[in-house]
N, C-alpha and C positions, 0 to 999 in steps of 0.2 A: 583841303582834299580829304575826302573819305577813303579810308584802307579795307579792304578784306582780305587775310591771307591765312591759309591752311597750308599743312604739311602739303597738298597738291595745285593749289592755286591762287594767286595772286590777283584782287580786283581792285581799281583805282576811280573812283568819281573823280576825275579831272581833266586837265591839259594834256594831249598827247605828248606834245613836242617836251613840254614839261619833265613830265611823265619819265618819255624814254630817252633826255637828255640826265635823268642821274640813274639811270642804268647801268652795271658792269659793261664793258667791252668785251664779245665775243661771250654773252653770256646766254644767249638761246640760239637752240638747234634751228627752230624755221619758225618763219612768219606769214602768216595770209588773212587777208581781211579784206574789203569793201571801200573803198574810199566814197565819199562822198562826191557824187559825180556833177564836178564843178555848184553851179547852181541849180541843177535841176531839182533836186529835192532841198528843202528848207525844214532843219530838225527843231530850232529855236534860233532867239534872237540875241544869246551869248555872240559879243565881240569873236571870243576862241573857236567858236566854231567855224569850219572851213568850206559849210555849206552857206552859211552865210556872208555870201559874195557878192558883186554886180555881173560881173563876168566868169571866162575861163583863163584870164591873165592873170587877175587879180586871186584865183583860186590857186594857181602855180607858185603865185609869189609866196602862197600863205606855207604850202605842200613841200617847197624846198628849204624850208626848214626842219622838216621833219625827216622827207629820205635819206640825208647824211647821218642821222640819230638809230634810222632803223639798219645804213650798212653797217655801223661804227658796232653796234650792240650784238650782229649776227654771228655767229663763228663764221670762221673761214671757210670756203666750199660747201657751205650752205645755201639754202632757197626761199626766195622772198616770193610769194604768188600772190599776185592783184590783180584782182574780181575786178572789169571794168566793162562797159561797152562804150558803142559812138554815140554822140548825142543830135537831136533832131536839130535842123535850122528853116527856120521858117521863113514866108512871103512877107505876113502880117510884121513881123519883130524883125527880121533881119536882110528883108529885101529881095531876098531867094528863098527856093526849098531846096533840101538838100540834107548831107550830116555834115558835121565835124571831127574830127577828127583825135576826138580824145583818147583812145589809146592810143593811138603814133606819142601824142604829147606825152603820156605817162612815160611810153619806152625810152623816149627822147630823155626826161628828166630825172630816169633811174641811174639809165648811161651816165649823164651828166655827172651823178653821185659816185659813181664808180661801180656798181654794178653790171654783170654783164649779162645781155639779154640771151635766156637760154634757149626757151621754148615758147611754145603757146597751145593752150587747149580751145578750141571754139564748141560755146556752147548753144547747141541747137535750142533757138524759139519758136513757137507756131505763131506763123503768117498771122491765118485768120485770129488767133487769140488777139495779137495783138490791133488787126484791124479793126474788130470789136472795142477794145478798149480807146486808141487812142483817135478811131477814125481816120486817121493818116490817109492823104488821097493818094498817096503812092501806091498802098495797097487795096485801091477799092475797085471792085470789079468792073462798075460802071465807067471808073475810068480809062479801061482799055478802050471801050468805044468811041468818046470822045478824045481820047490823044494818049496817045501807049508812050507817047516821050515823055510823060508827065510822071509813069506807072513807075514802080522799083521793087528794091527786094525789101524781105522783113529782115530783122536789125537781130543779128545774133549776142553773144554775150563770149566776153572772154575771160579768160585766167593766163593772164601773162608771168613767164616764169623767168625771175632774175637770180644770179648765184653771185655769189662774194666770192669772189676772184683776185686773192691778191699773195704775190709769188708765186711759187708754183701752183697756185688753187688747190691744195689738197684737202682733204676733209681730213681732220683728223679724229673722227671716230665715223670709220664707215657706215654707211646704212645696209643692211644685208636683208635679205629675202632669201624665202625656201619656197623648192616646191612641194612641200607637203609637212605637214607636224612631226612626223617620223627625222625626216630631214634637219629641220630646224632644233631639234631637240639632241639630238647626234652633235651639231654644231656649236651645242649649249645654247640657242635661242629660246622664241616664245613663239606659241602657237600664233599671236598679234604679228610674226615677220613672218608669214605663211601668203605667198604671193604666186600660185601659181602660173603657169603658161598661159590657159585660155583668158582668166581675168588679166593675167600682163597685157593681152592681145585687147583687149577690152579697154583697159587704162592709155594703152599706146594711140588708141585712132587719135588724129588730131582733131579729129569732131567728137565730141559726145553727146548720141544722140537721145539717151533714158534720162537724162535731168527730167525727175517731174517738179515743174514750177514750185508745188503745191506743198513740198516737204522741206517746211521751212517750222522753227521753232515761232508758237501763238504771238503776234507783236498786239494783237489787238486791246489785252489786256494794258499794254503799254503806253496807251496813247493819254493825250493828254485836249484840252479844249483851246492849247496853246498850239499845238502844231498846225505848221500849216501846207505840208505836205506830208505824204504817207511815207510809214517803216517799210523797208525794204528788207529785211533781214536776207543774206545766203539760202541758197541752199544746202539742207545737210549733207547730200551724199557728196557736191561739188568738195564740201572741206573732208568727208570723209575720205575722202579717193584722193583725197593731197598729202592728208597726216597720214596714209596709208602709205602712200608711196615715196615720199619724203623725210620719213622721222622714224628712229626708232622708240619700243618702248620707253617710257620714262623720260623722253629726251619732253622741254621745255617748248611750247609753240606761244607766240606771241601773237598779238593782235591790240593793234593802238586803236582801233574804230570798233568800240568792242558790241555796241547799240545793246540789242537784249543778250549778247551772250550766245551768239550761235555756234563761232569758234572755241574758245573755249568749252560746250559743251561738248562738242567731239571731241576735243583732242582729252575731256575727263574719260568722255565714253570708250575710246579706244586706249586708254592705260595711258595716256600720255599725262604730263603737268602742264597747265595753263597759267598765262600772264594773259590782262587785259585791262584795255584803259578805255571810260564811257564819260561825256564829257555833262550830257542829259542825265540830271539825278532818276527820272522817273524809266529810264532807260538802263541804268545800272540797277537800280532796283529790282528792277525784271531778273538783269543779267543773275546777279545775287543769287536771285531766290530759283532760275535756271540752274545754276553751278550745283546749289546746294543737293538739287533736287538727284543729278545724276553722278556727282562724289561719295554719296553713300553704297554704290554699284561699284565704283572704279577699285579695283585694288590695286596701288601702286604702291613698289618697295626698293625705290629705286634714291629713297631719300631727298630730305625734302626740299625748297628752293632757296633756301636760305637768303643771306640780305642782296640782294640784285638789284633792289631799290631804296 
């Protein structure tokens, strides 16, 4: 396993489960990442990895190895956020059109961990983008004329929020927010806990409809002649509006599916400390030289992450 670690961040070329099974207990403030959605995407042909599956059974089996590692690791009354959507089911492979139902599964096998499911953000995709891409006849215009029962909606995206809830769930270091710098500075905070009303109100909708697809850290240098499906990396602002509203300065965000480093470059960007784990050397690689790029900007003095691994 390859190590990279700085006074601010922690990177691991390896095994998630690995990874975050010799972690402290209750040793980072929040986690969010992307999981590999079942098998639809194929990163490589490593055994360990968890996209490399035949189904969405055998993808659970691999996955609940891990969510007991990521509640076991998280403080208490802390927040787990996982980037996921539903997945397409086909005529030709599966007998029907239709989805599946893979966030229900996820929520289902957080629970199971002992997590409790808190919230959920839905995030807004365009119909037409995606008709264009995937052709899907649910969304083709043409097929209103010939049979509107065939027709559906486009396939949003979520961020499901789970908390580590055990005793009385209390957090023991509050997360605090101001409404204004004056404010937060009175209370000894940092301009970074400056959370006004109209953006709370903005954070709050359960839809978020300004995701632009397109603001996502470059995967393409990433790639390699072995993949055989494409990077998906987050989008930025989705992690930024999480470690916004979820973490304070300095506090530690994890992410075990760490691909180019999208998470951890927010949470360098916004003062936070990063942990992550990439299991694709050429995809750590990236992440690396991502970290390195925006920890020369971050000023954190919040001391540094010492051995957690």
């Amino acid at each position: 396993m390859i190590e990279v670690k700085t006074d601010k961040y922690a990177l691991y070329n390896g095994d998630c489960v690995e990874v975050t099974a010799q972690m402290l207990s209750e040793s980072v403030h929040f986690e969010i990442f992307s999981p590999p959605f079942a098998n639809l995407y194929i990163y490589s042909d490593d055994l360990r990895d968890m996209g490399n599956c035949r189904d969405e059974e055998e993808f659970f089996r691999q996955f609940d190895f891990l969510i007991p590692e990521l509640y076991r690791v998280l403080m208490n009354g802390r927040i787990c956020a996982v980037h996921c959507k539903q997945l397409a089911r086909y005529k030709s492979t599966d007998g029907a059109a239709g989805w599946y139902d893979f966030r229900g599964d996820i929520i289902r096998h957080f629970e199971k961990a002992g997590f409790q499911y808190h919230s959920e953000v839905v995030i807004w995709t365009d119909p037409v983008m995606e008709m264009q891409k995937t052709k899907t006849q649910r969304l083709l215009y043409a097929q209103l004329q010939r049979d509107a029962s065939l027709s559906g909606i486009g396939m949003p995206e979520y961020l499901c929020i789970f908390r580590k809830w055990e005793g009385d769930g209390k957090n023991p270091e509050p997360i605090r927010h101001f409404p204004n710098e004056n404010a937060a500075l009175e209370a000894g905070g940092q301009a970074e806990q400056v959370l006004d009303l109209p953006l709370w109100q903005r954070y709050a909708s359960p839809v978020w409809f300004d995701i632009r697809r397109t603001d996502v850290l470059n995967a393409r240098i990433a790639r390699t002649d072995r993949d055989e499906k494409h990077i998906c990396p987050l989008q930025l602002d989705v992690i930024r509006r999480a470690v916004q509203l979820w973490t304070n300065p300095g506090d530690i965000v994890y992410s075990p599916f760490g691909g180019i480093g999208s998470e951890p470059y927010v949470a360098l960007e916004q003062k936070r400390r990063a942990i992550a784990v990439e299991l694709k050397p050429e995809y750590f690689l990236q992440m690396k030289e991502n970290c390195e790029s925006v920890a020369v900007k971050s000023q954190i003095t919040f001391g540094d992450l010492g051995e957690l691994v």
